[in-house]
N, C-alpha and C positions, 0 to 999 in steps of 0.2 A: 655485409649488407647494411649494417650498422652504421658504417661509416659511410658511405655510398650515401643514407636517407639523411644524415647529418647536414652532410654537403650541399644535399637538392633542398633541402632546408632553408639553409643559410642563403643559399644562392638565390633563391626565392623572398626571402624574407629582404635579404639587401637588393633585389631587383624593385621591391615594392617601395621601397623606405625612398630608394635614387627616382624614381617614378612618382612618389606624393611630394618630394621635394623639387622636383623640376614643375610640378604642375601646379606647388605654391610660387614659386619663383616665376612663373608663366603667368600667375593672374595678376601678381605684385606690379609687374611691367606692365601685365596690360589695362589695369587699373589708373597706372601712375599715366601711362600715357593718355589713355581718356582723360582723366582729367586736365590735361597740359590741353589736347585737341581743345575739348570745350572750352575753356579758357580764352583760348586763342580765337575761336568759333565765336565769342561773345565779345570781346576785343573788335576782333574786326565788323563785329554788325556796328556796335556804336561808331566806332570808326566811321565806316562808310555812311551810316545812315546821320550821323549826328554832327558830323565837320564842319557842315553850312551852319544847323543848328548852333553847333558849339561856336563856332564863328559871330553871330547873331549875337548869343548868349554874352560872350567877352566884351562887347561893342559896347551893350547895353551897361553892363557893369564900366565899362570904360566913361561912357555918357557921364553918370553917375560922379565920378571923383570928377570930370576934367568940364563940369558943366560952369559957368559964372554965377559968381552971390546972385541971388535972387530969381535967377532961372528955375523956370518951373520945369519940373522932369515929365517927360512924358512917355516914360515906362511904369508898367503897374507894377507893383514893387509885388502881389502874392505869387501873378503869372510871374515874376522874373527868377521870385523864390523858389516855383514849383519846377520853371526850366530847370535850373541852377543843380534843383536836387535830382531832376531827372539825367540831366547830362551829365552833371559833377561826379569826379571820381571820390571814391571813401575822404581823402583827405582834403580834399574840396568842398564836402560835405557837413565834416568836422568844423573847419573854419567860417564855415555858414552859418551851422548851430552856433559856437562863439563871437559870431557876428550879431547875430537875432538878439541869444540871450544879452549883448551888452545892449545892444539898442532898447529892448525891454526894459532892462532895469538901470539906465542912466539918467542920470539927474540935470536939468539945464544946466546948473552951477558947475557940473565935474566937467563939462566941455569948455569954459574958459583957461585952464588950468593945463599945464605942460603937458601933465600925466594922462588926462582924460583927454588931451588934442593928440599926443601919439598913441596911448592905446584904439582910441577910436581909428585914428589913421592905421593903424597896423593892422588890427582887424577886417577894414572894406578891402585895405590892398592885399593882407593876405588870401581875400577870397579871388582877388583879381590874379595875381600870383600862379594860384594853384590851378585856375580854371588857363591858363596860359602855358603852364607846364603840359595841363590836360590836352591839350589844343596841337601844342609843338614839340614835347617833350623837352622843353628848353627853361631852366631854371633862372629866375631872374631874382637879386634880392629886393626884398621889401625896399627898405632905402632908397634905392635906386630908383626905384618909383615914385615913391612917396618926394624926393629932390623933383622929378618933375611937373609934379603939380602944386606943391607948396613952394614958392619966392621964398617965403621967412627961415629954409629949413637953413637950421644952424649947427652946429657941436652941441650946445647944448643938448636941443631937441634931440639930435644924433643922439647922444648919449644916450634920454630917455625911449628912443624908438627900439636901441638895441636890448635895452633893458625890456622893453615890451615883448618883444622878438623873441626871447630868450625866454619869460613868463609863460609864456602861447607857444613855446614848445615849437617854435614856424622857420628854427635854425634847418 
């Protein structure tokens, strides 16, 4: 009888154990998968609702580098800011805030100068960049960019753009 109650024991005891462990392993998946659905749920709202937006948004930024000396811009640079951080993806966002902060605290003197002509250039294109990645999923370098709006761009500059590039972490 002893052994009989041993058994209905054990049997019980490992039916419970196989039981909290399927039903950890059941919330684990279905945890993991909510989050992936939502994800994906919030993915496609900007997606669908934000493509024209985003589209707008790129234009705007594009206006910006590809405008002629002395052209007056006629985008509001806070509404473009606030689209930017509305539509922008995290890394989009990033390059924004290091866009802002250099524009804040640059000196007219450091924009003559190699260093403060490609940093400043690396920072607007990398906001354009990333908002283009946003847009297409399609990666384009810096450089590449920055060659079609700048005539002067040289090896030199090159030099210093990748140097920048590489500073801003925007590899």
């Amino acid at each position: 009888m002893e052994v009989l109650s041993i058994i209905l024991s054990s049997s019980l005891v490992s039916g419970i154990i196989t039981t909290l462990i399927i039903q950890i392993n059941n919330h684990r998946i279905n945890k993991r998968n909510n989050y992936h659905n939502k994800k994906l749920q919030v993915d496609n709202f900007f997606r669908n609702i934000s493509n024209e937006e985003l589209l707008k948004l790129l234009n705007d930024w594009h206006d910006i580098v590809y405008r002629r000396e002395g052209e007056e811009l006629k985008i509001d640079d806070k509404t473009l800011l606030r689209r930017t951080f509305f539509y922008g993806s995290a890394e989009t966002i990033r390059r924004l805030s290091l866009y802002q902060s250099h524009m804040y605290n640059s000196k007219p003197e450091d924009q003559g100068d190699i260093e403060g002509s490609a940093r400043g250039g690396v920072l607007i294109t990398g906001v354009i960049v990333s908002l283009k990645k946003d847009f297409s999923d399609e990666n384009i370098p810096i450089e590449y960019l920055m060659k079609t709006y700048l005539p002067w761009y040289d090896e030199e500059f090159d030099k210093e753009v990748k140097r920048q590039i590489k500073f801003f972490n925007y590899d």
